[in-house]
C-alpha positions as CSV (number, residue, x, y, z in Angstrom):
1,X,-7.5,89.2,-26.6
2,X,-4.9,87.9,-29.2
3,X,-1.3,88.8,-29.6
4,X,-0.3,90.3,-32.6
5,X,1.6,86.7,-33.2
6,X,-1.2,84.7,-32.6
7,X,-3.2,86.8,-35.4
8,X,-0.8,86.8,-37.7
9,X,-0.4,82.6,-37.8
10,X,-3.8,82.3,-37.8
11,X,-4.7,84.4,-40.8
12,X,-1.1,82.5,-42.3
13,X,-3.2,79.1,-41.8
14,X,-6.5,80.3,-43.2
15,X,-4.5,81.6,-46.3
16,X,-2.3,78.3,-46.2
17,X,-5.5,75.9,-46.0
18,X,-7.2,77.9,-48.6
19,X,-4.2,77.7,-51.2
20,X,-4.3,73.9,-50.2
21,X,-8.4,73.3,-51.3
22,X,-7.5,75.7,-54.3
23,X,-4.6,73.1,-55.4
24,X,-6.9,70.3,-54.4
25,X,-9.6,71.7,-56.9
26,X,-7.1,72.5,-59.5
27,X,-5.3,68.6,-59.5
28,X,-8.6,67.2,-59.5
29,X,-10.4,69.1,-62.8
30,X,-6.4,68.5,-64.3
31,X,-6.6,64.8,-63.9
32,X,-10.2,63.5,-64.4
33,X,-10.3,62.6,-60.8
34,X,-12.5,63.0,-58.1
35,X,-11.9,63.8,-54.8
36,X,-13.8,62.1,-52.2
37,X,-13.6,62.7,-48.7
38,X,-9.8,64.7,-48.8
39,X,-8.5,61.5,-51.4
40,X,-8.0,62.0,-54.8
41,X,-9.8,59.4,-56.7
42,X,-8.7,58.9,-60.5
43,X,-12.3,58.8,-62.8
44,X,-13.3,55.3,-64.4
45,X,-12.3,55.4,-68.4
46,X,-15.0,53.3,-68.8
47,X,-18.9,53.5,-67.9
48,X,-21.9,51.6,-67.2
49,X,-23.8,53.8,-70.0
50,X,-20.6,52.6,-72.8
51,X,-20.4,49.3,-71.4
52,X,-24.1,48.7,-72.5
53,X,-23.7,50.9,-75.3
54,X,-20.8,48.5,-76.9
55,X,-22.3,45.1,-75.8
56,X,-25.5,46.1,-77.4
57,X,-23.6,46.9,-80.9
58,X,-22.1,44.0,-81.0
59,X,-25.3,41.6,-80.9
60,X,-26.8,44.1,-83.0
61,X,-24.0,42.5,-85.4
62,X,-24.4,39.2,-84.2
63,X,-28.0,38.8,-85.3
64,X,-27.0,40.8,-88.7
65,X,-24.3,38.0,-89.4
66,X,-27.2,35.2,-88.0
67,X,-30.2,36.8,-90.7
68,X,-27.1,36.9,-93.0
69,X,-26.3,33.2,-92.6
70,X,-30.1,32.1,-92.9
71,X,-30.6,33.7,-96.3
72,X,-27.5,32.0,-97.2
73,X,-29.1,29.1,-96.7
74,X,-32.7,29.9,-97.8
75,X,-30.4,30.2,-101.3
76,X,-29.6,27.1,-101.3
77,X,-25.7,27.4,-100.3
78,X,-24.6,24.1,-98.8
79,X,-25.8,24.4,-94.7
80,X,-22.1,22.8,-93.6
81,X,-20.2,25.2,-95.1
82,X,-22.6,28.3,-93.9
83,X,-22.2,26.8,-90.3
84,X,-18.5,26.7,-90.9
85,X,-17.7,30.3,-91.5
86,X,-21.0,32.0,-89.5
87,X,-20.7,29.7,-86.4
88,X,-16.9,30.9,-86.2
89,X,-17.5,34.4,-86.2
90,X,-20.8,33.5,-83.8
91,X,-18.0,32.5,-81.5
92,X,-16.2,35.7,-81.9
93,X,-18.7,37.6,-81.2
94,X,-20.0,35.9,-78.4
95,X,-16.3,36.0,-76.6
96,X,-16.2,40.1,-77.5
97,X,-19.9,40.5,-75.7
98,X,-18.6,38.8,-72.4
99,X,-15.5,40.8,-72.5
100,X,-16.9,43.8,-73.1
101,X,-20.2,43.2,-71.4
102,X,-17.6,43.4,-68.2
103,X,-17.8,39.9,-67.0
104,X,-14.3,38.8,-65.0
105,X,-12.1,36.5,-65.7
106,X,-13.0,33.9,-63.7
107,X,-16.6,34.1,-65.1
108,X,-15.5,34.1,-68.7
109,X,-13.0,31.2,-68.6
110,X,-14.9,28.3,-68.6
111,X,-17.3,29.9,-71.2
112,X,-14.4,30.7,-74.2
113,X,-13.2,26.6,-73.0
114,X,-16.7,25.6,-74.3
115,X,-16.6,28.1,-77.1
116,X,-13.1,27.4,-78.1
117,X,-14.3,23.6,-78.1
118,X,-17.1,24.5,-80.4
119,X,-14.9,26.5,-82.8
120,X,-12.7,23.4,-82.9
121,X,-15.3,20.6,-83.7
122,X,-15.9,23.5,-86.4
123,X,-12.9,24.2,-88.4
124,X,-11.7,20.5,-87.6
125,X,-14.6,17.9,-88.7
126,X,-14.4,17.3,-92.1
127,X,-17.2,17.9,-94.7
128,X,-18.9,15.0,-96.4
129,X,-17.9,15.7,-100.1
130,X,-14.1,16.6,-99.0
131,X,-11.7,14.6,-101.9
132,X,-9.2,12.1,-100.4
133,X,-11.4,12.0,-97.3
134,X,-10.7,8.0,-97.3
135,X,-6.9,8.4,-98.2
136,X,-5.8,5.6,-95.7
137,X,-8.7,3.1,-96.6
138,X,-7.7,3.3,-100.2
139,X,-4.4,3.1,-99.5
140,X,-4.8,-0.4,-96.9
141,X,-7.3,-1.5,-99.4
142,X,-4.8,-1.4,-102.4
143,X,-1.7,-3.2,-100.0
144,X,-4.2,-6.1,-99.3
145,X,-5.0,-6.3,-103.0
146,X,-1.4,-7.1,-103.5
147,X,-0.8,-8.7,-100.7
148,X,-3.6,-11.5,-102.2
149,X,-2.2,-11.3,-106.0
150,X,1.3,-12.0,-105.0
């Protein structure tokens, strides 16, 4: 048989413990969390199911901006300047699907190098019917003409 003490503390711990996993409950439906074996774990913001949601928009837009480019070009807009404009938002998009798609840093790095590379040979080349594309020849080829009159 118990002593009256004895009862008494054990009922206190039952009531304490209980209050304790009522708490527990309460914190963890407050905060998004989960609790996993007695730890509180905070819920992911983002999913799987939005993850593949989002990366599937946005090449959904990226063929919409490719079928966009070819009929610019089935119209008879000049290719290089088409390539120009869609390739750099091509680019874009393709950097937005790795990061969203959830790929790490490490993995992505040496992908926006290449795609930053691309981006560059396509704002930077120049296009064939640019004015005052052969500035400097002109300019040697007029110094050498007076170079030989003089």
């Amino acid at each position: 048989m118990q002593t009256p003490d004895v009862e008494t503390n054990s009922r206190q711990l039952e009531s304490n413990n209980s209050q304790i996993e009522a708490l527990k409950q309460k914190m963890a439906s407050s905060t998004n969390s989960v609790v996993l074996q007695n730890k509180v774990v905070p819920e992911a913001w983002w999913t799987t199911e939005s993850a593949m949601t989002i990366s599937a928009v946005v090449l959904v837009f990226g063929a919409l901006v490719l079928a966009m480019a070819s009929f610019l070009i089935l119209k008879g807009r000049k290719a290089e300047s088409v390539l120009r404009v869609f390739g750099t938002i091509m680019i874009i998009i393709s950097a937005v699907f790795l990061v969203v798609a959830g790929y790490s840093s490490n993995q992505i790095a040496p992908v926006m190098g290449l795609l930053g590379t691309i981006a560059g040979y396509l704002l930077g080349k120049e296009s064939s019917d640019t004015p005052g594309k052969n500035i400097h020849r002109d300019t040697e080829r007029e110094s050498a003409e007076k170079g030989t009159q003089t």
